[in-house]
C-alpha positions as CSV (number, residue, x, y, z in Angstrom):
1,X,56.5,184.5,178.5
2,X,57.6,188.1,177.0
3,X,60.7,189.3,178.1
4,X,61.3,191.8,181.3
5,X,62.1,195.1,179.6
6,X,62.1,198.2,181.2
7,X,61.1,201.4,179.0
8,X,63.7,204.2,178.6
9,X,61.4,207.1,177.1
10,X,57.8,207.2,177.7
11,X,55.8,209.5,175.9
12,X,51.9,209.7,177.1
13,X,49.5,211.1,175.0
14,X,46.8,212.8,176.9
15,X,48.3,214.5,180.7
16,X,44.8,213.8,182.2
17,X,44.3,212.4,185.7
18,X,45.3,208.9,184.7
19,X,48.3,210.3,182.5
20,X,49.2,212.6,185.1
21,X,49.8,209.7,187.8
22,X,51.6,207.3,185.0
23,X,54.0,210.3,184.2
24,X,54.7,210.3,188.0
25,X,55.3,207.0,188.4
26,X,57.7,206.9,185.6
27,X,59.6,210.1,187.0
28,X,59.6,208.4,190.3
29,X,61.2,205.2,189.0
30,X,63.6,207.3,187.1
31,X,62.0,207.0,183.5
32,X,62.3,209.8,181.5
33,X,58.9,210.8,180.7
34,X,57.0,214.0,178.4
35,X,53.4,214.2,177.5
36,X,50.8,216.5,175.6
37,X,48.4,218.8,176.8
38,X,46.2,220.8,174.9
39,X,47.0,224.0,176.4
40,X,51.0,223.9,178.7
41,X,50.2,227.1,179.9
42,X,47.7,226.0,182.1
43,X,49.6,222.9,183.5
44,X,51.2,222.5,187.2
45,X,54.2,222.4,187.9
46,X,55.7,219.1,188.5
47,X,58.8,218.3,186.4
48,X,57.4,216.7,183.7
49,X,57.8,218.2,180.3
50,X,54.3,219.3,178.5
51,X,54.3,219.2,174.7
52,X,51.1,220.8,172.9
53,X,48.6,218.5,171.3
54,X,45.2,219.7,169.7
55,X,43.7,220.8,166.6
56,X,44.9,223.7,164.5
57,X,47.9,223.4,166.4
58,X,51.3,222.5,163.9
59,X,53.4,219.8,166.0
60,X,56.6,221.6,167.4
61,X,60.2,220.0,167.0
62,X,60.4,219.1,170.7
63,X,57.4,217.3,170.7
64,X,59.1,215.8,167.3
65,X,62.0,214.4,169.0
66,X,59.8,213.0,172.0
67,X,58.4,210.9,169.4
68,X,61.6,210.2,167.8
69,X,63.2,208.9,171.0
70,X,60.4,207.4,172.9
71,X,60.6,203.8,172.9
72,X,56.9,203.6,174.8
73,X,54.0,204.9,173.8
74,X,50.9,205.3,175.7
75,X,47.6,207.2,174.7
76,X,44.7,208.6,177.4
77,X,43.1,210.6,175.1
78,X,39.3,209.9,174.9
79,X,38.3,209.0,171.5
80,X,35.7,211.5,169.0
81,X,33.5,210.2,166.4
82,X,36.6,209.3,163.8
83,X,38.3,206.9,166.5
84,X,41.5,208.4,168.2
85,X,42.5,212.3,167.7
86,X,46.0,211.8,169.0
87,X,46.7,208.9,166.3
88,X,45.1,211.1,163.5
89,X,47.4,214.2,164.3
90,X,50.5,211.9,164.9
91,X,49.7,209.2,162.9
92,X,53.0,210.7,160.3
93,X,55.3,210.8,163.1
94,X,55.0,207.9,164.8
95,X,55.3,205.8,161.6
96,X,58.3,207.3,161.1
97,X,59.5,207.1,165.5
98,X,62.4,204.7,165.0
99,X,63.1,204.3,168.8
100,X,59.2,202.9,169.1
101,X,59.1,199.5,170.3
102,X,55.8,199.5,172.5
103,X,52.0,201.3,172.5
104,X,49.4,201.7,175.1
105,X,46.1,202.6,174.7
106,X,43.5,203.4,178.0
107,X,40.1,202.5,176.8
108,X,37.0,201.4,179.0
109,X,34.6,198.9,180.0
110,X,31.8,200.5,178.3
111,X,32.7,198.1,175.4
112,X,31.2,195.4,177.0
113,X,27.2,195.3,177.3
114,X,25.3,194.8,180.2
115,X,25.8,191.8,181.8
116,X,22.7,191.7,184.5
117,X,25.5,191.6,187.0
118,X,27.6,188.8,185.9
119,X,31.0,188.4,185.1
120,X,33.5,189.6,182.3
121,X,36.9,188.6,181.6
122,X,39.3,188.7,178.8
123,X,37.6,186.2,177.1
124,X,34.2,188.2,176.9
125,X,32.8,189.8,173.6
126,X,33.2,193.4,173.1
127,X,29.6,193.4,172.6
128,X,27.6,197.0,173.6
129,X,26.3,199.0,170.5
130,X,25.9,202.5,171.9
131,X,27.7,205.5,170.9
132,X,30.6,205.5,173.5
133,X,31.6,201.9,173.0
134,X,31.6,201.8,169.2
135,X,34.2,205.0,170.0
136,X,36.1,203.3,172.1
137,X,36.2,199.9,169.6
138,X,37.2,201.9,167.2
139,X,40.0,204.0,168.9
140,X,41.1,200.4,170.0
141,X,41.2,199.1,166.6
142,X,42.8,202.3,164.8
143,X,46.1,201.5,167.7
144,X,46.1,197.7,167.1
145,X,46.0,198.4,162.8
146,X,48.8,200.6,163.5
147,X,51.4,198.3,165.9
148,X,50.8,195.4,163.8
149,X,51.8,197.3,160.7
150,X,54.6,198.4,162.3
151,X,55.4,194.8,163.8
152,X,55.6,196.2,167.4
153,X,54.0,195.3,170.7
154,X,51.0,196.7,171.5
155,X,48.0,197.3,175.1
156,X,44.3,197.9,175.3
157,X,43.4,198.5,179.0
158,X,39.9,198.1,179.1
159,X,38.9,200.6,182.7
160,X,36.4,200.5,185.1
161,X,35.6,203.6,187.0
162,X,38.8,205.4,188.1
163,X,39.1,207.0,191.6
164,X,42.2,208.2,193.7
165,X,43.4,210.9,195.8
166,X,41.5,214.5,194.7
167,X,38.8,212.2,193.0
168,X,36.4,210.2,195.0
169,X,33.1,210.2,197.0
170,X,34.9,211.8,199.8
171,X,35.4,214.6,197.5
172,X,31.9,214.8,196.5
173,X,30.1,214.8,199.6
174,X,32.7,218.0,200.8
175,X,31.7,219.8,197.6
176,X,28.0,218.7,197.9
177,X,27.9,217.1,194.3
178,X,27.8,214.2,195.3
179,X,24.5,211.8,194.2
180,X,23.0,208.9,196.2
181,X,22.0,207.0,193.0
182,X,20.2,203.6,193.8
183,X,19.3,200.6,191.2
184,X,18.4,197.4,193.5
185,X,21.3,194.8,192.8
186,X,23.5,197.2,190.2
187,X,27.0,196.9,191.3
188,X,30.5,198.1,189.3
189,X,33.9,198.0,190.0
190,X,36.4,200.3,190.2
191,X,40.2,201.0,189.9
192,X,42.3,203.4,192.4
193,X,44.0,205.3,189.5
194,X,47.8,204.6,191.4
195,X,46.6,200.9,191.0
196,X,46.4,201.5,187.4
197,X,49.8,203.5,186.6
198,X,51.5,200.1,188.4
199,X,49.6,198.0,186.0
200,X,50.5,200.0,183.0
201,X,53.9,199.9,183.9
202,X,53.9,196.4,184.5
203,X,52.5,195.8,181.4
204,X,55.5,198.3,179.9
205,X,57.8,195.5,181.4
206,X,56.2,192.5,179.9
207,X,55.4,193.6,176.4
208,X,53.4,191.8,174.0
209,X,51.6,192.0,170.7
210,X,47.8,192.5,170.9
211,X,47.7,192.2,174.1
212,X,44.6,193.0,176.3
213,X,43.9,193.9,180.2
214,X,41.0,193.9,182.9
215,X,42.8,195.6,185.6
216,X,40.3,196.0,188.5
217,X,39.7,195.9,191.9
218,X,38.5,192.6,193.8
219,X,34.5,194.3,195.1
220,X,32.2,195.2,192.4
221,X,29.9,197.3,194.5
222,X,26.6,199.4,194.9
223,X,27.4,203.1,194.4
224,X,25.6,203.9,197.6
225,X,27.9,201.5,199.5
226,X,30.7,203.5,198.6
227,X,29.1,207.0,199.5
228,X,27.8,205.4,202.9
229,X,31.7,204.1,203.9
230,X,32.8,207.9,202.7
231,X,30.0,209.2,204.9
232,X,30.7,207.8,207.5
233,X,34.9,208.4,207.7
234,X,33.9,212.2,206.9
235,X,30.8,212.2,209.2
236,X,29.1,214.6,206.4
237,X,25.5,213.5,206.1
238,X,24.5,211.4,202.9
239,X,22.1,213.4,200.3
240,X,18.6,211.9,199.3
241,X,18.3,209.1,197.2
242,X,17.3,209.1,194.0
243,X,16.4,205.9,191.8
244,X,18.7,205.9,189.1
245,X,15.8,205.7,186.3
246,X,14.7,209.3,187.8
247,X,14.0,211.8,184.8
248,X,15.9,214.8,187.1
249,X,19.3,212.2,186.8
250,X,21.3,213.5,183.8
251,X,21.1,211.3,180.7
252,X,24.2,210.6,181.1
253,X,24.1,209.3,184.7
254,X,20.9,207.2,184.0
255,X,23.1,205.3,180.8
256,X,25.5,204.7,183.4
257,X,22.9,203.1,185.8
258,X,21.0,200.5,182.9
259,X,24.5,199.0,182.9
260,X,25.4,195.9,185.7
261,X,28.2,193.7,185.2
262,X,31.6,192.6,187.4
263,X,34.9,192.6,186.0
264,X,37.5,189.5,186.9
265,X,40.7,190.7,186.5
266,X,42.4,187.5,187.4
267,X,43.6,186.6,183.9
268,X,45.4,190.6,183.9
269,X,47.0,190.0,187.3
270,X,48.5,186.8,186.3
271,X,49.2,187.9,182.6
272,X,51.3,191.4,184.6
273,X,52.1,189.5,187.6
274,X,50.5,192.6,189.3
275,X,48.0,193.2,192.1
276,X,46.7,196.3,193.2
277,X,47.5,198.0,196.4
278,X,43.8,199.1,196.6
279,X,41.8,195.9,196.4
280,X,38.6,197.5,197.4
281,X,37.1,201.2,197.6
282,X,37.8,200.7,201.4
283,X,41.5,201.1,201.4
284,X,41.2,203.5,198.3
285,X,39.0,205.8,200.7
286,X,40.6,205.6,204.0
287,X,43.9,206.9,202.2
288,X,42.6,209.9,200.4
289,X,40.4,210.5,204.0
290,X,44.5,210.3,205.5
291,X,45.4,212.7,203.0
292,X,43.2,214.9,203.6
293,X,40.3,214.5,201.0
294,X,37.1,215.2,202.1
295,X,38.7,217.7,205.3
């Protein structure tokens, strides 16, 4: 069992919407915590410290010394066509980070091929072939290469689709975006993007070498399911539905559709001794509807 350890600097690459709610987490537990952006200027307001990541761009000495100090590590970045951009433009630094004990990487499900709506677990082959998973393998494998060369712990969590507060169906439907997209028996499962910064952190805790996560929630569900539960809490009518192998649906909507598969995230929850607050799109709904989503 890996020793409880609780970080003491965190830097995370990548202030997206998952890195933005891990960096508040953090602050809120009283981790110091920085992250990169590509552009500061344009980010809120909200205590944590923005260092500038991105091409063309010389790394600055603050974002030098957040590297120096940071004991934890962990990258949202999405990967390009070389693997991971934030590794390739830090890749000096953080060999030299002496501080560096742990790294995270947020990767995705896509990996896995579709399963005609069975199961997958931690145990199940990394086995898809398009574009966006041989990416993500590869961003994966360019962060394992470089923790085991430096003989320090190391995360892939693998990521359903994320949802939360600002980013949902309820959302959708009050912007009119949203799609009623139907493929007889496809289901997916999903991860309220709170439920995830807990995991991370957990797995922050409990470090590890190599290790790998399936954090999820517990109802791998019809898209339309969801949109009729946020229909019906916002009482905004549900669009037309469209079959998912319609030639209006964007390609990259109708990729999204060809794949069925459920995620067990039983071997993650015991591995983190974590569960999530939001064990179904139900609870993850009615609080962004209390919050005011979708108003």
């Amino acid at each position: 069992m890996p020793a409880d350890t609780a970080p003491a600097r965190v830097l995370v690459l990548g202030l997206g919407y998952s890195g933005r709610h891990l960096a508040a987490l953090l602050h809120a537990q009283g981790i110091a915590c920085s992250g990169t952006v590509r552009d500061p200027s344009t980010a809120p307001d909200d205590g944590v410290i923005r260092h500038r990541l991105a091409e063309g761009y010389p790394i600055d000495a603050a974002l030098e010394e957040a590297i120096r100090s940071a004991d934890t590590i962990l990258c949202s970045i999405p990967p390009d066509a070389e693997g991971d951009p934030a590794l390739r433009l830090l890749g000096e630094a953080l060999q030299d980070a002496p501080a560096l004990r742990w790294l995270g990487y947020f990767s995705s499900t896509a990996v896995y091929a579709d399963r005609d709506g069975g199961w997958i677990n931690l145990h199940a082959a990394a086995d898809a072939t398009d574009d966006t998973a041989l990416k993500r393998l590869r961003a994966e494998g360019q962060w394992q290469a470089f923790a085991q060369a430096r003989g320090i712990a190391s995360a892939v969590f693998r990521l359903p689709a994320l949802y939360g507060r600002g980013r949902n169906a309820l959302v959708q439907l009050a912007q009119g975006t949203a799609r009623q997209v139907v493929r007889p028996g496809q289901v997916f499962n999903r991860l309220h993007v709170e439920d995830l910064a807990t995991a991370a952190l957990a797995a922050m805790h409990r470090s590890q070498e190599n290790a790998l996560y399936l954090p999820a929630d517990d109802e791998p569900a019809p898209s339309q399911d969801v949109l009729a539960y946020a229909a019906a809490l916002s009482g905004v009518p549900l669009p037309v539905a469209q079959g998912w192998d319609d030639p209006a649906l964007p390609a990259s909507l109708r990729r999204f559709y060809s794949s069925n598969k459920r995620i067990d995230s039983r071997g993650t929850r015991e591995a983190l001794q974590w569960q999530p607050r939001f064990p179904t799109y139900r609870e993850g709904l009615a609080d962004a509807w209390a919050h005011g989503d979708g108003r």
